[in-house]
N, C-alpha and C positions, 0 to 999 in steps of 0.2 A: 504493500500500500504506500500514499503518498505522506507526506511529512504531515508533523501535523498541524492545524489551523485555529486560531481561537479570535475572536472579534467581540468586544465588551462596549456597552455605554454606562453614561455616567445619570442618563437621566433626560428628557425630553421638558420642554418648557422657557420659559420666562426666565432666561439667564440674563441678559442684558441688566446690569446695574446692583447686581447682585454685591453684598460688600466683601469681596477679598480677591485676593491675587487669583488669577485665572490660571495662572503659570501650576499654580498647584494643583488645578483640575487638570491638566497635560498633561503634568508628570504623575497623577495618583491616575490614568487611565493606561499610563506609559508602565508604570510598575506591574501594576494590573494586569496586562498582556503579558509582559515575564516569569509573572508567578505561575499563570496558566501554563503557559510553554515549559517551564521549569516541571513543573508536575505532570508534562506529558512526558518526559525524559524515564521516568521508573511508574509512572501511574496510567488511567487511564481517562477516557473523558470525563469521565463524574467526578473525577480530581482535579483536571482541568477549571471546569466549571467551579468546583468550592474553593477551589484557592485561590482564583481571581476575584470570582464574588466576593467572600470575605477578605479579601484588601479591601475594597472599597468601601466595604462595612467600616471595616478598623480606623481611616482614613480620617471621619467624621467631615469630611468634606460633602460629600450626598446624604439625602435623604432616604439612608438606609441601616443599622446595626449604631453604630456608637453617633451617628448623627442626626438621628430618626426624628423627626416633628411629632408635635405634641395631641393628643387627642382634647376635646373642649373641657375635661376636668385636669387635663395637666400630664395625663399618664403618655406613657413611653409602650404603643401596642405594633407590634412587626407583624409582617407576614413576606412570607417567601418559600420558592417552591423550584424544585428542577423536576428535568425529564431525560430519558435516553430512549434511542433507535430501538434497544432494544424491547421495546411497551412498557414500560417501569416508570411511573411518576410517583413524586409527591411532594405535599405541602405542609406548612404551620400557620397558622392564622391568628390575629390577637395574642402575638406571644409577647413577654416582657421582661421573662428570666435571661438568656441567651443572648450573648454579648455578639456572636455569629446565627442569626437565624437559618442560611443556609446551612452550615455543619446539623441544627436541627433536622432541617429539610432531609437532607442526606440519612442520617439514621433514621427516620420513619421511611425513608426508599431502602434503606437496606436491613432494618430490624424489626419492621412492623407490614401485617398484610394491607395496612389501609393505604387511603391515598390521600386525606386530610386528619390533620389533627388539629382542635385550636385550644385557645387559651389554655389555664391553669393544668389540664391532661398532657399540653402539649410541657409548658412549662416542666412538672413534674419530669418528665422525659429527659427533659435536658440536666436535671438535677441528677439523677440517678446515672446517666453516663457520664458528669461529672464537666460538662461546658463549662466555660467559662461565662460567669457572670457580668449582664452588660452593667457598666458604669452609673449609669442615671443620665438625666438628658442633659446634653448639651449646653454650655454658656448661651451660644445662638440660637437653640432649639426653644429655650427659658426664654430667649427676649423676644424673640417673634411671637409666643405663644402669649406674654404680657401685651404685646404690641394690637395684638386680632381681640381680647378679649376688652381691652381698654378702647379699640373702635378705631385705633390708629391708621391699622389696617383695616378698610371698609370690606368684609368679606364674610357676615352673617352667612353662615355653611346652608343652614337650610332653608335659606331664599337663595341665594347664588351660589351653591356647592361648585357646580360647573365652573362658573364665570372667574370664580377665587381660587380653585384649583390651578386655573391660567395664568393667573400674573404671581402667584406665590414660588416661582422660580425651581429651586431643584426637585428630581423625583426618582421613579424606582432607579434602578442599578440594574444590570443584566450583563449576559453572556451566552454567547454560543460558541461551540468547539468540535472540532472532525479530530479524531486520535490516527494511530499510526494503521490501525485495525478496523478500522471505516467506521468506526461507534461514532456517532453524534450525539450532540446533549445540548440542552438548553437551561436555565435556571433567567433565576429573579428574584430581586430582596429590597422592600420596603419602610419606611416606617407609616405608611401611608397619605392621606390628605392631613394636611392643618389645621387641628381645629375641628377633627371630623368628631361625629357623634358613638361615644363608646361604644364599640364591639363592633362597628363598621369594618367589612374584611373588602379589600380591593381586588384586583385580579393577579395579583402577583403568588395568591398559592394555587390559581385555578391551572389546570394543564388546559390546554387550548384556549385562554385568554390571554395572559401572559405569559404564557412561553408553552412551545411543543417542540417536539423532537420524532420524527421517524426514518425512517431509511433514507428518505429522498432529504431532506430537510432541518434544520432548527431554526427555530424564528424566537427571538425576544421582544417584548413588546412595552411601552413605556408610553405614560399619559392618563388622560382621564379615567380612572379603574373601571367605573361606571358603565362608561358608551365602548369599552373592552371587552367586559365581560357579556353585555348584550348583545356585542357582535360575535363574541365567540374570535378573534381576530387573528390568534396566532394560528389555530387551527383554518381559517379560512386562507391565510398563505398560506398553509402545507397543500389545501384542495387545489389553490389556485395553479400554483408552480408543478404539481403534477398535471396541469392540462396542458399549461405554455412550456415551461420547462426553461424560460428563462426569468434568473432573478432579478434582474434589475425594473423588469415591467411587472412583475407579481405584486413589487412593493412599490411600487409606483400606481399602481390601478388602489391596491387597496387602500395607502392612504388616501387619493382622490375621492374612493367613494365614501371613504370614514370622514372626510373634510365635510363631502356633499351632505353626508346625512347630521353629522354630528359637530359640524364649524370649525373653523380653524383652532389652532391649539388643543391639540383633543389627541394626538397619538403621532410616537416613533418607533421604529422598526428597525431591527437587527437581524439578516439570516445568515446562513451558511450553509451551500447545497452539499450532497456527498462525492460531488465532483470539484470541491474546494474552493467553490465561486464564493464572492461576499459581496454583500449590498446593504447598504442603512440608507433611508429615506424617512423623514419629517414633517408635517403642519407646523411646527412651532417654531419661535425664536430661533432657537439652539437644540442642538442635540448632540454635545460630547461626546463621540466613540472612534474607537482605532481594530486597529487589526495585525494579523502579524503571522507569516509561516516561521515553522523552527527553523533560525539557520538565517532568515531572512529582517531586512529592515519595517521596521513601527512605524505604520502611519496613523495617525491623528488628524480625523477632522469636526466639523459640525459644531465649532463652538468660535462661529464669527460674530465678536462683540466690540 
């Protein structure tokens, strides 16, 4: 087989004006793709995918693991989820113990027959195989989350959940990866909307909304959790590129008709076909991601601010 592939974002959304070095969102997307590629060296694609995800986590640059947004009482609730070629998914949802939601993800994919776990069962889980405990929220996470509750931020969740999801800037995390053995995988790691209403779960633990994986495909998906999960959207690139067979119109149609239906700022897109092709397309501001074969040079685009 050929070398192998991995292509990760940082997050789809309202980058522009964001307060910190952007240089850091390059090189935490730039790490990112090394860790993956490093764990294809002795591991497989489900390694790929956790150990790039989790940098990003660790990072607390995205809105996912150590940098997570707040929910409207203050709490710190994740969700995140992978897949592999081989039919194998799963997810965590409303989790708050696990400082890596994905490393979760991963042992309910390899320890448990289900394919979602949430809150405090899922929690539990991560306690007993001994995670690592996430820190508490964020410096940033605390001010914006004073900032939307004081009104500073105009983005009352349920009158404009949509509308304030758009301009509140970073979001999910993702990855997709082809190993040396044709496996592909996808994942995705969250700390959801800003602000959202307790126990609200996004699409980042669903497998075919935020991320799928089968023979032909991985797609990760990023944006409104919402008009994701309704469209079922990762699964619908996997339909679609089985009929064209080319990636870069798969993910060009789809977001188009995600625009048409659901408005602009509403979803990004990550694939990677089993013939090594890669594509990221966007509605939003920005969209942070890179790509990278072993052996080969990082490229980095989608965050023109």
């Amino acid at each position: 087989m050929g070398r192998p592939v991995i292509a990760v974002h940082g997050g789809a959304g309202a980058w522009r004006g964001l307060d910190f070095d952007y240089k850091l969102v390059y090189d935490a997307i730039e790490e990112s793709i090394v860790r993956g590629l490093e764990a294809s060296r002795t591991g497989n694609c489900i390694d790929m995918i956790v150990e790039s995800i989790a940098y990003l986590e660790d990072s607390g640059l995205f809105n996912a693991g150590v940098g997570s947004t707040l929910d409207y009482i203050g709490n710190v609730l994740m969700d995140a989820g992978l897949m592999t070629s081989y039919g194998k998914a799963a997810g965590v949802a409303s989790v708050s113990y696990p400082r890596n939601p994905i490393r979760l993800a991963r042992l309910i994919l390899e320890k448990t027959p289900h394919v979602i776990i949430s809150g405090p069962w899922a929690d539990d889980i991560a306690r007993r195989f001994s995670l690592e405990k996430h820190p508490g929220p964020s410096i940033r996470a605390q001010a914006m989350w004073r900032d939307l509750k004081s009104g500073k931020i105009e983005s009352p969740w349920v009158k404009a959940r949509i509308e304030s999801a758009k301009t509140l800037g970073y979001d999910t995390v993702g990855a997709v990866a082809l190993d040396s053995s044709g496996c592909l995988a996808a994942g995705a790691s969250t700390g959801g909307v800003a602000l959202k209403l307790p126990g609200r779960v996004g699409d980042s633990p669903i497998p075919g909304a935020g991320f799928y994986a089968d023979s032909n495909i991985a797609v990760s998906a990023t944006g409104i959790g919402e008009t994701i999960i309704l469209s079922m959207t990762s699964l619908r690139v996997a339909n679609l590129y089985a009929t064209l067979g080319i990636l870069d119109n798969t993910l060009r149609i789809i977001v188009e008709e995600h625009t048409r239906r659901w408005g602009p700022g509403t979803l990004g897109l990550i694939a990677l076909s089993f013939k090594g092709e890669i594509s990221g397309y966007y509605n939003t501001e920005a969209m942070p991601w890179g790509y990278a074969r072993l052996g080969e040079e990082i490229r980095i685009l989608g965050l023109n601010v």
